[in-house]
C-alpha positions in Angstrom: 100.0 2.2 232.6 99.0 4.3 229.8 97.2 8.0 231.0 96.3 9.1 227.8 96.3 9.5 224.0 95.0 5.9 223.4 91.9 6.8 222.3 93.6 8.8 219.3 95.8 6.2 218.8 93.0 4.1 218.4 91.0 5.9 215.5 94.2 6.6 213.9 95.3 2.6 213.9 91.6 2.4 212.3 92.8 4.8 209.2 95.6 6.0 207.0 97.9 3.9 210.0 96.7 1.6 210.0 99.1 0.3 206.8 101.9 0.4 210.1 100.9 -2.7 211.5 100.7 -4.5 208.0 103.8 -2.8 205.7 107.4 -1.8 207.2 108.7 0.3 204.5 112.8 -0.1 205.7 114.6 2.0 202.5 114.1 3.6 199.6 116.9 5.0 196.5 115.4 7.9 195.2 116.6 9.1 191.5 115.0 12.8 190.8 115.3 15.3 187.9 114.0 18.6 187.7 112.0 21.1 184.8 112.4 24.2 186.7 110.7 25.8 184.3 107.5 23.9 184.1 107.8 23.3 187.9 108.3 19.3 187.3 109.8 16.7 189.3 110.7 13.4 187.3 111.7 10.7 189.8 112.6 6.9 189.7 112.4 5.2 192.9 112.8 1.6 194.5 111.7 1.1 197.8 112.4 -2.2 200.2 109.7 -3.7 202.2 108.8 -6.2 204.8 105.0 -7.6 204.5 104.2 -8.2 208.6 100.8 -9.6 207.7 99.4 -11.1 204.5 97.8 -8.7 202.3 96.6 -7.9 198.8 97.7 -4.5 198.6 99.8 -1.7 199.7 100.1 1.9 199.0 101.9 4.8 199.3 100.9 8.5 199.4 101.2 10.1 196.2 99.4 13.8 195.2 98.3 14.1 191.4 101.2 12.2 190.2 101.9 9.8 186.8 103.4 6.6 187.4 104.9 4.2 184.8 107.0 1.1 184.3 105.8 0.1 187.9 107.0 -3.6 189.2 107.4 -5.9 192.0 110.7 -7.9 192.4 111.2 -7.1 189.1 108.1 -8.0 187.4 105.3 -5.6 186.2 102.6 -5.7 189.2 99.1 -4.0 188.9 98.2 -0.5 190.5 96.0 1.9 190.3 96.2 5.7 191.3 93.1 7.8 192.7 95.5 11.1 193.0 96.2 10.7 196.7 97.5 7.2 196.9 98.9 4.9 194.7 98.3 1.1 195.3 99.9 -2.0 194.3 97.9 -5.3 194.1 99.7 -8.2 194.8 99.5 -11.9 197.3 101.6 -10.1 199.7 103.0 -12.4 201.4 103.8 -12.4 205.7 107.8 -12.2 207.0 109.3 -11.4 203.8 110.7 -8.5 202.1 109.9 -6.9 199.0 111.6 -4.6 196.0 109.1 -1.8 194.6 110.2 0.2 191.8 108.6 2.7 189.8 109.0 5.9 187.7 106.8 9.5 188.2 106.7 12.6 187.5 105.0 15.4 189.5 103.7 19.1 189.6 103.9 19.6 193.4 101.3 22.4 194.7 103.0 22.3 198.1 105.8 20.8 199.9 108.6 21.4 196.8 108.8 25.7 195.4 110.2 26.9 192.4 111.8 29.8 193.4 112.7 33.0 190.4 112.6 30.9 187.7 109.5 32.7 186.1 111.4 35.6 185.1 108.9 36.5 182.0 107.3 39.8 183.6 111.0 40.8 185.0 112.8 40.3 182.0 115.9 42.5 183.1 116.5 41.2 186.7 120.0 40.9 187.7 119.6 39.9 191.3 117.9 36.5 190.7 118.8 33.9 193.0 116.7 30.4 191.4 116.4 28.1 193.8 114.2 24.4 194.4 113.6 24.0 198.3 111.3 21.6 200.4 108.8 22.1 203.1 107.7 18.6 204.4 105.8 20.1 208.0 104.4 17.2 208.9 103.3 14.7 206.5 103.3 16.6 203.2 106.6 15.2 201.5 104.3 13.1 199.2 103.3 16.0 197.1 106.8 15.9 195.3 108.4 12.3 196.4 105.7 9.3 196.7 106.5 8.8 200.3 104.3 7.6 203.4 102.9 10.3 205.4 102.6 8.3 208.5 105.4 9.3 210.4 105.2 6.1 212.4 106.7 4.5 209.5 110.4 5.4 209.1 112.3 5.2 206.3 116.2 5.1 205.2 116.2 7.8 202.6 118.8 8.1 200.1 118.7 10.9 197.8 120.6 11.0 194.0 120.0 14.4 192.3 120.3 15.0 188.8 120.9 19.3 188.2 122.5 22.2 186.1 126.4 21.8 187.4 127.0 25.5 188.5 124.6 24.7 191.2 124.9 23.6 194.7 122.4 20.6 195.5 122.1 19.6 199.9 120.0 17.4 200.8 119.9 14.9 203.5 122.8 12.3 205.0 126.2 12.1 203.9 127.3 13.8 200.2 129.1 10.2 198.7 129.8 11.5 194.7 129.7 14.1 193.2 129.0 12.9 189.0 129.7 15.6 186.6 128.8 15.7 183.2 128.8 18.1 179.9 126.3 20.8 181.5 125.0 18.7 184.7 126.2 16.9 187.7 124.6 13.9 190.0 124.8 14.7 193.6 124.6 11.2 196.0 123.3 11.4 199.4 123.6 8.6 201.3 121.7 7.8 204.9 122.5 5.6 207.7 119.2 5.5 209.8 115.7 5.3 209.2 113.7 8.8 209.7 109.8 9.8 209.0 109.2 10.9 205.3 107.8 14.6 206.6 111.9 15.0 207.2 113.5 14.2 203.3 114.5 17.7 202.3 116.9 19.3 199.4 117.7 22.9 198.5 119.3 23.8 194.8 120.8 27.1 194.8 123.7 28.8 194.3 125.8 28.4 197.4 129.1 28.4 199.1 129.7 27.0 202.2 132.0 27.2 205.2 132.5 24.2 207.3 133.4 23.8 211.2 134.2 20.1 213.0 132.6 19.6 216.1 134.6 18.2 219.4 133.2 14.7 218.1 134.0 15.2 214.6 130.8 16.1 213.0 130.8 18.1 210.1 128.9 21.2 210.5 128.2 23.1 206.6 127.2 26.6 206.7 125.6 27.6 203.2 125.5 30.9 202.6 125.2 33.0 199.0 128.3 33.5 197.4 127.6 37.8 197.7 127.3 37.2 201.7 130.7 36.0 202.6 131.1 38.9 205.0 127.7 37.8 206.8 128.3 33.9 207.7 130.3 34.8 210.7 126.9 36.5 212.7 124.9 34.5 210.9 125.9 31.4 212.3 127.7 32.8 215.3 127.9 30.3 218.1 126.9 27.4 215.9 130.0 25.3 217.1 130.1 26.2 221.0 125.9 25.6 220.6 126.3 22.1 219.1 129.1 20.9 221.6 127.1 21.7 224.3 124.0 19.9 222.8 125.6 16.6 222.5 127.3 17.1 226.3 123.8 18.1 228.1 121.8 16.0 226.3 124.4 13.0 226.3 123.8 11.1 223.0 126.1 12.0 220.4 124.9 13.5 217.3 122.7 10.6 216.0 123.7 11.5 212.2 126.5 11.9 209.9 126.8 15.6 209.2 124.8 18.7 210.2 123.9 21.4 207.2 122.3 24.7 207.3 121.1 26.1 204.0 119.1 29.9 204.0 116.4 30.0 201.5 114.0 32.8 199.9 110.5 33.2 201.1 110.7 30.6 203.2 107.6 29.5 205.1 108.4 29.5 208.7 111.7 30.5 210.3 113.4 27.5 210.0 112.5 23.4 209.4 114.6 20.5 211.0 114.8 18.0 208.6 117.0 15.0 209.1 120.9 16.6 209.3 119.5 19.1 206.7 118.1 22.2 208.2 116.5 24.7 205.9 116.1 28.2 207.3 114.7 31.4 206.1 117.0 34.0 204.6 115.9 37.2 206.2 118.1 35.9 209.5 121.0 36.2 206.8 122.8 39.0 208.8 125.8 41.3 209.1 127.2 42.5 212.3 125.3 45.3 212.9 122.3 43.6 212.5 122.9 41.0 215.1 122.1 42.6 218.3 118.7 43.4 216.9 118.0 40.2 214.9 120.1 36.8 214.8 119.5 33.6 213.9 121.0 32.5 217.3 117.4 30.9 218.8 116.6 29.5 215.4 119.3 28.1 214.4 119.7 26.5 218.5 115.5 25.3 218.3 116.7 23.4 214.7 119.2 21.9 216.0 118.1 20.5 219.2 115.2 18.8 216.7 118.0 16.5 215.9 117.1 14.8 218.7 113.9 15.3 219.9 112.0 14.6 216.7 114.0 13.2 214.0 115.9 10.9 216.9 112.7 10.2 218.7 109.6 11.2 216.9 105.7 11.6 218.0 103.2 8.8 217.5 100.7 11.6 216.9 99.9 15.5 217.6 98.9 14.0 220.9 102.4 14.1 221.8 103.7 16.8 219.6 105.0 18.5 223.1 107.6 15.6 223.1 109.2 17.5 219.5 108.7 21.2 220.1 109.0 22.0 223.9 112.0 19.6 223.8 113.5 22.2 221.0 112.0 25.3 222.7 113.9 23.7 226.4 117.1 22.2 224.6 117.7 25.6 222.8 117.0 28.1 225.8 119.7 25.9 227.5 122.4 26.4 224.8 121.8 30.5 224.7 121.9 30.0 228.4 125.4 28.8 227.9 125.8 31.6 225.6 124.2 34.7 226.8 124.4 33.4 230.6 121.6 32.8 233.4 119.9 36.0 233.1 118.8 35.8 229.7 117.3 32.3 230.7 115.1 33.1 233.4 114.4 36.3 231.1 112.8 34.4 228.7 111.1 32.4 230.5 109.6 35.0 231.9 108.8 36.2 228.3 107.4 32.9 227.9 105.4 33.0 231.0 103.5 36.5 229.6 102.5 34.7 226.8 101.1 32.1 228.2 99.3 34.3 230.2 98.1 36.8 227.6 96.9 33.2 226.0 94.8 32.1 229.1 93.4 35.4 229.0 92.0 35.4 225.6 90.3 31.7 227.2 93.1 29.9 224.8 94.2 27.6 227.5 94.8 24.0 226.5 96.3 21.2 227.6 99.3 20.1 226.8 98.1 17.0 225.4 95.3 18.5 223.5 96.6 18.2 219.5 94.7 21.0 218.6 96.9 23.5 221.2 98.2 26.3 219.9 102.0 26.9 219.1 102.5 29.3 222.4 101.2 26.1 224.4 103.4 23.2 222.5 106.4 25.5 222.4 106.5 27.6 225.4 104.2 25.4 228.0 106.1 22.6 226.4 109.6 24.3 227.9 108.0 25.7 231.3 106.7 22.0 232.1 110.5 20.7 231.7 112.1 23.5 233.4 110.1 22.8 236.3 110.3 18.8 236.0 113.9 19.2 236.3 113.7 21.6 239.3 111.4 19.0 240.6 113.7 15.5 240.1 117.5 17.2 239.9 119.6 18.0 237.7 121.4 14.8 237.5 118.0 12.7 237.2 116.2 14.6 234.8 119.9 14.0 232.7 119.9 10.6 232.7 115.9 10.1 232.4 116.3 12.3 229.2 119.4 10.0 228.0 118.0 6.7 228.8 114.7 8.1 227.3 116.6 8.8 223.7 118.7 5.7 224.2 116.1 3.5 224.4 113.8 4.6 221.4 116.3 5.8 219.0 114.7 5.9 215.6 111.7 5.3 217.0 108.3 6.9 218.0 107.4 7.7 221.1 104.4 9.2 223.0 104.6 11.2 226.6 103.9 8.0 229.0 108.0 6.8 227.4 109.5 9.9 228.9 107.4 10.4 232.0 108.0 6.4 232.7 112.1 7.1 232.3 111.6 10.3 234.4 109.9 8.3 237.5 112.2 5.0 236.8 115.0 7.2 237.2 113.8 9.9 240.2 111.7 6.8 242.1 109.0 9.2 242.4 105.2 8.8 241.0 104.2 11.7 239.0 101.0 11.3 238.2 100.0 14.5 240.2 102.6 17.0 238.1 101.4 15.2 235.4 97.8 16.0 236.1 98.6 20.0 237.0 100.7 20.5 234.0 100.6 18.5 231.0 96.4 17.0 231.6 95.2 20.0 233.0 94.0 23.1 230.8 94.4 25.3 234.3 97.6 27.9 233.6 99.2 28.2 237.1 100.7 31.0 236.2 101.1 32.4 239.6 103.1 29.1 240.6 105.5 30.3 237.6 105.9 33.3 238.8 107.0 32.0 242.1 109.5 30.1 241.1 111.1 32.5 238.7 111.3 35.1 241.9 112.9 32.2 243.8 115.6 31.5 241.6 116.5 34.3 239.8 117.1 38.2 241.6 117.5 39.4 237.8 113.4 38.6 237.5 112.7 40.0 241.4 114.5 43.4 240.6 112.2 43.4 237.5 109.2 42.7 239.0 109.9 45.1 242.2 110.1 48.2 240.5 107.3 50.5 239.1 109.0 53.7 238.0 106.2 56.1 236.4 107.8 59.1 237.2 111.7 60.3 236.9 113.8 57.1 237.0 116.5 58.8 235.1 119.2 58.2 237.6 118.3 54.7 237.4 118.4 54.2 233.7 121.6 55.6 233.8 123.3 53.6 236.6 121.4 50.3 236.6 123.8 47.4 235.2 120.0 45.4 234.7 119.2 45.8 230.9 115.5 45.3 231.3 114.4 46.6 234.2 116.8 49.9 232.5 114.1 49.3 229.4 111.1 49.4 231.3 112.4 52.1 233.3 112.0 53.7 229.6 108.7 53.0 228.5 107.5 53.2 231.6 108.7 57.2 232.2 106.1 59.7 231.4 108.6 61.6 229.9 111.1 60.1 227.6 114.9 60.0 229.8 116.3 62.1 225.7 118.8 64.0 228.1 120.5 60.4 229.4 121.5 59.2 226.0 125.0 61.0 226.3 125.3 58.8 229.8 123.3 55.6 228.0 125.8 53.3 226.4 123.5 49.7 226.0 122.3 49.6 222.4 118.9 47.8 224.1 118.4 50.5 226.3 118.9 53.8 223.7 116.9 51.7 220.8 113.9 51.4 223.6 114.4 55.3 223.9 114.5 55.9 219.5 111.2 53.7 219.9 109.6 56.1 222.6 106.7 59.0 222.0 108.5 61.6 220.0 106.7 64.4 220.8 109.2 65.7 223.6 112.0 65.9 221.4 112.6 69.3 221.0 115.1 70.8 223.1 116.8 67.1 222.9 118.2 67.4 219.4 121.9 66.6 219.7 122.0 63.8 222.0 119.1 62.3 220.1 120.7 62.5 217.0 123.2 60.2 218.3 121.3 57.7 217.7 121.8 57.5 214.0 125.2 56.2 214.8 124.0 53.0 216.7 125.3 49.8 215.6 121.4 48.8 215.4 119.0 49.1 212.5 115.9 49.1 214.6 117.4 52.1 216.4 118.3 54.0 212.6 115.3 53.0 211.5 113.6 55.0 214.6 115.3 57.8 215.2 116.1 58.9 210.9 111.9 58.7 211.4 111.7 60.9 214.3 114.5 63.2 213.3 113.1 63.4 209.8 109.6 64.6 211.2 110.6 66.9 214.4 113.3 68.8 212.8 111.8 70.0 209.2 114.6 72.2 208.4 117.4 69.5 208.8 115.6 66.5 207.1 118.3 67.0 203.6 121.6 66.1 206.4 119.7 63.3 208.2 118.9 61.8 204.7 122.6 62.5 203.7 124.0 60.5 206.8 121.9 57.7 206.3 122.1 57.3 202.4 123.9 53.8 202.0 122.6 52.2 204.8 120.6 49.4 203.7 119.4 47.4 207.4 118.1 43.8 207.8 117.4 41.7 204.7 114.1 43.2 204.7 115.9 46.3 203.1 114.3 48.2 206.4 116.2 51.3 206.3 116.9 51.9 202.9 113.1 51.7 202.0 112.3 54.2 204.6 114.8 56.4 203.6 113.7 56.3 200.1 109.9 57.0 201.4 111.6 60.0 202.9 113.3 61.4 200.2 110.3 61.1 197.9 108.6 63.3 200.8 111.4 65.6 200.9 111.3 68.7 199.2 113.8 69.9 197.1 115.7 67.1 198.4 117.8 65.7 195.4 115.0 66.3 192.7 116.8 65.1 189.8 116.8 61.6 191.7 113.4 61.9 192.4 112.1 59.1 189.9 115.2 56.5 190.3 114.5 56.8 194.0 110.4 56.0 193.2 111.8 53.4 190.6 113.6 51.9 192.8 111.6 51.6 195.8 108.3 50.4 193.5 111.1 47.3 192.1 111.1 45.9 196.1 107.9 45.3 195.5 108.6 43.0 192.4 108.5 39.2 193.5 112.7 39.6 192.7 112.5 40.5 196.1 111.6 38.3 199.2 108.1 39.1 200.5 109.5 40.6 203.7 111.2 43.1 201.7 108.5 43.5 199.4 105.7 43.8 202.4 107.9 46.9 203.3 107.9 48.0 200.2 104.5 47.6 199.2 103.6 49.3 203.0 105.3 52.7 202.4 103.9 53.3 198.7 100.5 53.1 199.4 100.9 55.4 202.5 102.2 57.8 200.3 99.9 57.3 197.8 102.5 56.4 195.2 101.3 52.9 194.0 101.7 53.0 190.6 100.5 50.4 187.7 103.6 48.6 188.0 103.1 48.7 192.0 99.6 47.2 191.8 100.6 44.8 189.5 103.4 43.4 191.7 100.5 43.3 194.3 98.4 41.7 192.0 100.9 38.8 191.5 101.9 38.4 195.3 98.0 37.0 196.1 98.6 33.9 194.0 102.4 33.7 195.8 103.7 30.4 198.0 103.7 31.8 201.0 101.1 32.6 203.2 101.9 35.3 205.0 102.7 36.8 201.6 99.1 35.9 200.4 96.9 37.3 203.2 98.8 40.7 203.3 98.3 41.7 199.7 94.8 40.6 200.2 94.1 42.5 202.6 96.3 45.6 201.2 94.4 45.2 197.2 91.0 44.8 199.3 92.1 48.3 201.5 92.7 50.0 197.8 89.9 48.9 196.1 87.2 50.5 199.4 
């Protein structure tokens, strides 16, 4: 019996799905071009279809694009275009197949970026890295590829690229040929399986890659740019042990023919799962140093588990869109649980837990199976609610519910009631009651997570059994428990400087550099121990707190950090830049390259992380200059949003 999401499924069958039940688009050969510099995509496609019912029209989704020599088996057919579809009139007839073939060209607004090619107010870059990536998220593929947003309708994809040779062109499937010609090459991708048009992807840059076998074979390419050879290692550390785990826990091999990663600039969201192709941003690009503060690990785990659980099986709607992301949130907590070990799963889902919490506090409870829930729900309630299903049936039933589940509507969609139906076919139990408490129900029972987080793990009861306001110092120093040695830390009225000589954990002496700094005096040397972390969080801090505590030493603590750079985001080299601008007498025949060279992060050469930082530390010290604000200027009209709403906010801050 279905419990729920018909009535969405109903007003959806009654709109843009309702083509579904009519139109089974099965493939489609995609032929695409590129004007980087006028941000144009020329495309030739031919799509097979089977008409289910008779009809006198189709359509697919295409945004403000030009079609030409359009026709039907071969012979012109009649269409028109309003800008968001484009539809072809014909007797369609029921139980046969069709050949649709057409040519565009489009300007996408979204969905396909143009990354550095507009070089015209940097005319003397040299660290340009052009790129073309794609951001489907959901339906909106059919601003660059006319495509069907539906993602009940799936598709076989395959992909022939036409590009500048000296670049590296990944997209989806299985790399057949490589064509080269005088100054081009053609790249063909070839699929095997059908998959929802939100998850075609490519990325154009210039790459190299590095490529592992997993135990069953698959091929697993790393891209990487050719300057950060020395980075792929923690970059994609545990990629291989991660995936071979996947396909063991989750028991269906690997439902495609290769698995690519590929880091991109200014990317809009961490990462994006499409079909064998993930797409990741850049700024987890990292070196050793960097990866105890910031790795790609989770990400790159999340992605991967997507494989299944939403390119494998995919939602009917964002009724169900619990069924994609707190299967990825669950599936990748259990591979860094094979990684990192017990602990640091039951830590985060503790973490996960708070935020929940925090959430239900601000009265942003929802259910599960509300589309309109918030990320923290879909994600992180999403996880909880299998965690505790699978404490609820077993280990071995949850296993084969989940197998049977993916077995059985491979390349399909799916909605909740196809899991919860292969859980209770498998358990023999009804569970319509957990169902009720934790997917229907807007109620957080926090307190029954709590519970069960005491029960199973001592890590969380130590944690939760200690409240340490006053001298815990002899803990910190003895405790082998990493958090409960951090909230020892903030927790102490006065910060534990003296332990640092005794404190080896990198976790626990960066939650120290991150404490009050106004009892430093008298600690000196064993603070400034810190500046020799292998953290950039904990340089970052301490070259601060050192610089501003200790007046007279600020020329040696700028000298010992000089030529560290940090985190993509250039975090420690901007600060120290701000700081040697502040210094006095401090190198003063460098003063202007150092200003020059700190405003150029904010040019958009950079990515916005870096130039955010950047743009952050000028203003505070009042050196924004004409070439500052015009950068800023220029990053309001940029692709990404988080880009957009903080120079906003900062040019609305400078003009009050």
């Amino acid at each position: 019996m279905k419990r729920f999401g018909f009535l969405l499924n109903f007003f959806v069958a009654c709109s843009w799905g309702q083509q579904v039940d009519i139109v089974d688009f099965k493939s489609a050969y995609v032929k695409i071009s590129f004007a980087p510099d006028s941000s144009r995509v020329n495309g030739i496609v031919n799509y097979r279809f089977e008409v289910l019912k008779p009809i006198d029209s189709i359509f697919l989704d295409a945004i403000n694009m030009r079609f030409s020599e359009v026709s039907l088996d071969g012979d012109l057919v009649r269409y028109s275009n309003n800008g968001a579809q484009v539809w072809f009139k014909n007797h369609f007839e029921a139980d046969k197949f069709y050949q649709l073939s057409f040519k565009y060209v489009a300007q996408p607004k979204k969905a396909l970026y143009f990354i550095d090619w507009d070089t015209s107010s940097e005319p003397n870059v040299t660290n340009n890295n052009k790129q073309i990536w794609t951001q489907g998220q959901g339906k909106y593929t059919s601003n660059w590829l006319p495509s069907i947003d539906d993602m009940n309708d799936k598709i076989e994809f395959d992909l022939s690229i036409n590009f500048e040779k000296d670049f590296e062109v990944v997209a989806n499937g299985k790399l057949t040929s490589k064509q080269l010609n005088d100054s081009t090459a053609v790249w063909h991708y070839d699929m095997k399986h059908p998959m929802s048009s939100y998850l075609v992807a490519l990325a154009i840059g210039k790459y190299h890659k590095k490529v592992e076998y997993s135990k069953s074979g698959i091929p697993l390419e790393m891209y990487y740019y050719p300057e950060d050879s020395l980075k792929v290692e923690p970059t994609y550390r545990y990629t291989k042990q991660m995936f071979d785990f996947l396909e063991e826990e989750i028991g269906v091999p690997y439902p495609w023919q290769n698995y690519k990663q590929v880091p991109v600039k200014d990317f809009l969201y961490a990462g994006m799962e499409n079909t064998s192709c993930t797409i990741f941003s850049d700024a987890f690009v990292i070196d050793s140093v960097a990866f105890a503060d910031k790795n790609y690990v989770n990400v790159n785990a999340h992605e991967l588990a997507h494989q299944w659980f939403g390119n494998l099986v995919t939602e009917t709607s964002g009724t169900h869109h619990w069924l994609q992301e707190g299967f990825a949130t669950y599936y990748a907590l259990l591979a860094e649980r094979d990684v990192f070990g017990k602990d640091y799963y039951y830590w985060q889902l503790y973490e996960y837990a708070q935020e929940l919490l925090e959430q239900d506090k601000a009265g942003g409870s929802t259910s599960l199976l509300d589309p309109k829930s918030s990320s923290t729900t879909f994600y992180k309630k999403g996880a909880w609610v299998l965690h505790l299903l699978r404490e609820k049936v077993g280990d071995g039933v949850f296993k084969a519910a989940v197998k049977n589940y993916l077995k059985k509507h491979q390349f399909k969609n799916v909605e909740t009631d196809d899991f919860i139906g292969e859980v209770e076919k498998a358990s023999g139990k009804d569970l319509d009651g957990f169902v009720d408490k934790w997917l229907i129900s807007k109620k957080l029972n926090y307190v029954e997570m709590e519970e069960q987080l005491e029960r199973k793990s001592k890590y969380i009861r130590d944690y939760l059994s200690i409240d340490c306001e006053l001298n815990c110092y002899k803990f910190i120093r003895k405790s082998k428990h990493e958090k409960l040695r951090i909230k020892m830390v903030t927790q102490s009225m006065h910060p534990p400087y003296k332990e640092l000589k005794n404190i080896e954990n990198l976790k626990v002496r960066q939650a120290i550099a991150q404490t009050n700094s106004n009892w430093l005096k008298g600690y000196k040397e064993d603070y400034e121990t810190l500046l020799n972390d292998k953290s950039y969080i904990t340089i970052e801090a301490a070259l601060f707190n050192l610089w501003k505590n200790f007046p007279q030493e600020r020329a040696k603590y700028l000298n010992q950090t000089k030529g560290i750079i940090g985190f993509n985001d250039k975090n420690v080299r901007i600060l120290w830049l701000t700081l040697a601008l502040l210094t006095d007498d401090f190198e003063p025949e460098n003063q202007s390259k150092y200003l020059k060279e700190l405003t150029d992060y904010t040019s958009p050469n950079y990515g916005f992380e870096t130039r955010i930082n950047a743009f952050q530390y000028l203003i505070q010290i009042q050196a924004c200059n004409d070439k500052c604000k015009a950068h800023l200027q220029q990053a309001t009209t940029h692709h990404n949003w988080r880009m957009v709403k903080f120079s906003k906010s900062l040019q609305s801050e400078i003009e009050q």
